[in-house]
C-alpha positions, 0 to 999 in steps of 0.5 A: 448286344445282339446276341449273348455270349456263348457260355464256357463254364468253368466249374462243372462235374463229372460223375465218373462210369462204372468202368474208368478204372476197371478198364485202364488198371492192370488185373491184378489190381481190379480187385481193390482198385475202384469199382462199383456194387449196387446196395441199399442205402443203410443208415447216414449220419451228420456228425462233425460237419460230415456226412457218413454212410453205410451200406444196408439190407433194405431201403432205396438203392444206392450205386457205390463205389469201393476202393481198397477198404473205401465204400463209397455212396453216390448221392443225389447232391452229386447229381441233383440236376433234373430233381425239383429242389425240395427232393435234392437231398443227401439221398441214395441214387443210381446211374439209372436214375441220374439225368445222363449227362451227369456221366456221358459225354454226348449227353452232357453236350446235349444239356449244355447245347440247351443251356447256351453253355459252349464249354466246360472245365468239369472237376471229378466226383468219386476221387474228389475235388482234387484227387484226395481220394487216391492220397488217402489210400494205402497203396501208393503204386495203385493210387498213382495208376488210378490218378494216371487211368482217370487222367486217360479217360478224362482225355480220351473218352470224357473230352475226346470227341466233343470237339474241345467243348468239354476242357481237361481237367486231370489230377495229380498225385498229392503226395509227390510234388515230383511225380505232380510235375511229371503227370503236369508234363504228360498233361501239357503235352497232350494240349491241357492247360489245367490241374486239380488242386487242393485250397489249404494242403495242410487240411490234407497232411501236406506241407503249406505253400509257406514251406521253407524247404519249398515242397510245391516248387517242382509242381508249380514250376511245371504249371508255370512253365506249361501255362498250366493253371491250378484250380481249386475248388470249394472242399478240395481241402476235405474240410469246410468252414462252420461254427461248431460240430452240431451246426447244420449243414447250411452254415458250412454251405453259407461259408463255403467261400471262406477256404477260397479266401484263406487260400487266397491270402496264403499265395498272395504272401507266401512269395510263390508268385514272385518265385513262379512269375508264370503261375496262376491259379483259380478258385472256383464256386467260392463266388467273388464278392468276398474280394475286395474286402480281402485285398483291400485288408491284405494291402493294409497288413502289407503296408502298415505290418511288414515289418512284424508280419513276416512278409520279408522280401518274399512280398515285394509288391502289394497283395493286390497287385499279385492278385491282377496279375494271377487270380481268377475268381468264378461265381454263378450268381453273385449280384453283390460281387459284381456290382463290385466289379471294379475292386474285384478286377473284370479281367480276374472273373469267370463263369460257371454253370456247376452242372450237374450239382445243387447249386447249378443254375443249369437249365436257366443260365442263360436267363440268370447270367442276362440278369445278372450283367443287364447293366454290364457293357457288352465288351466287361459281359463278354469277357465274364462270359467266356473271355476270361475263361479263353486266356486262363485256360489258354482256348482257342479263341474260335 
């Protein structure tokens, strides 16, 4: 083609400012609401597939984050950009040292201006992938104003003046599938077509998407009547797939894809799309070459074990029709998956650049998505590139 696409990524992060809360809470609420401390870095531990810090009196400097009784570290994995691959390790790391994009707006336009990125859909840090750190809390009425504060910066000053180059992408409150609807509401109406969301809420205390008493309906309702689309990224569960306590982090990293597909075989036979038939959803860094085999096993359970299955009437149609009509998958280097393309559906894929983590092919992406799709029609590279991306999050095409 004469010219590659211009990139909309659909998976990147936002390392929040000291001030996003500390700005928006009421004052009586500053105190234990989240807010910022510079210490070092004290010891760090690996146990149970997670990682566990905690402030020392020597050692390199860390900015945390502290929130009711949460002390919280940044650390280099989440904002690793800029840092030679072999010095991106679970390390202390401040704002002064972060590359500026991480956390500024204009900066983070700059970087994706050098890495033919036009757009971005960014997922949050210090509250997690979807929110879990505001569900965790005791205080229910200040979580649900730090769910609120960090919706309003996201729009007024993270989004605001990029000219939609950088896309919302706010939170809900977890534990309230009503209040969920309500902020969806508030959201829409300010233009956003996206929300956080958690792979498997039962990892999180929370009712499954099987729920017979129909937990999620208010908040699926809303997504479905708002053309809003739920995306859910790897770890949005709080736990991540691996073999055994004392495996090393690579494993769970190798696996990561394995939450994405258990979600995704979750809606496909929970009935929520023939409940909601205007719902999508999203999985976003679980790459996409683990597809067909998922949908090709499901269609086989579908047709060979309905009967035992517990599939009922609540699955009229095979698993991987559901799938066409309302999953996106997202990958950033996936040879395998798309030399699959045709089982894993061209209209159901996107793209990410993940800046500014460990993963981000930031700033080569433009080489590596040339490398990628150099046997691809211009028409299946730019759906891939930004095409898809334009109908699910529901873009102005210009």
């Amino acid at each position: 083609m004469a010219d590659f696409p211009k990139i909309i990524s659909v998976d990147d992060h936002v390392v929040e400012p000291p001030g996003v809360w500390q700005d928006r809470l009421p004052a009586k609420y500053r105190e234990v609401g989240p807010r910022t401390m510079r210490a070092p870095l004290g010891e760090m531990t690996f146990v149970g597939g997670k990682f566990t810090y905690s402030p020392g009196t020597d050692g390199p400097m860390c900015d945390w984050w502290l929130y009711e009784d949460l002390v919280y570290p940044l650390t280099r994995l989440s904002a690793a950009v800029g840092f030679d691959r072999d010095e991106v390790k679970v390390t202390a790391i401040t704002f002064d040292e972060m590359r500026p994009g991480c956390f500024d707006p204009v900066a983070r336009l700059e970087d994706m201006d050098a890495n033919w990125t036009e757009a971005s859909l960014s997922f949050p840090t210090f509250p997690r992938f979807c929110g879990q750190t505001f569900l965790e809390a005791s205080d229910r009425a200040l979580a649900l104003l730090c769910v609120e504060a960090y919706n309003d910066w996201m729009f007024d000053e993270w989004c605001g003046g990029s000219n939609g180059r950088l896309i919302p992408l706010p939170l809900i409150p977890l534990w309230d599938a009503q209040l969920a609807a309500v902020e969806v509401h508030r959201n829409a109406a300010r233009g956003c077509h996206a929300v956080c969301f958690t792979e498997i809420p039962p990892h999180l205390g929370l009712p499954s998407v099987h729920d017979a008493d129909g937990f999620w309906d208010p908040f699926f309702a809303a997504c479905a009547e708002t053309d809003t689309v739920v995306c859910m990224h790897i770890g949005s569960s709080s736990k991540m797939p691996s073999t055994s306590p004392d495996a090393p982090a690579g494993v769970g990293s190798t696996l990561t894809y394995m939450n994405a597909a258990m979600s995704m075989v979750d809606y496909l036979m929970s009935g929520v799309f023939e409940k909601h038939p205007a719902l999508h959803v999203a999985y976003s860094e679980g790459q996409i070459g683990w597809i067909p085999y998922i949908l090709e096993r499901a269609d086989a359970v579908w047709e060979q074990n309905r009967a035992w299955a517990g599939l009922g009437d609540k699955v009229r149609k095979p698993p991987s029709q559901y799938y066409r009509e309302h999953v996106y998958g997202c990958f950033f280097d996936d040879a395998h998956g798309l030399n699959s393309l045709e089982e894993v559906g061209v209209d159901n894929i996107t793209f990410e650049t993940d800046y500014p983590h460990s993963d981000s092919t930031w700033p080569h992406t433009r080489e590596i998505a040339e490398r990628l799709t150099k046997n691809l029609d211009d028409e299946t590279i730019y759906k891939i590139m930004r095409g898809n991306a334009i109908r699910m999050l529901s873009l102005d095409p210009d």
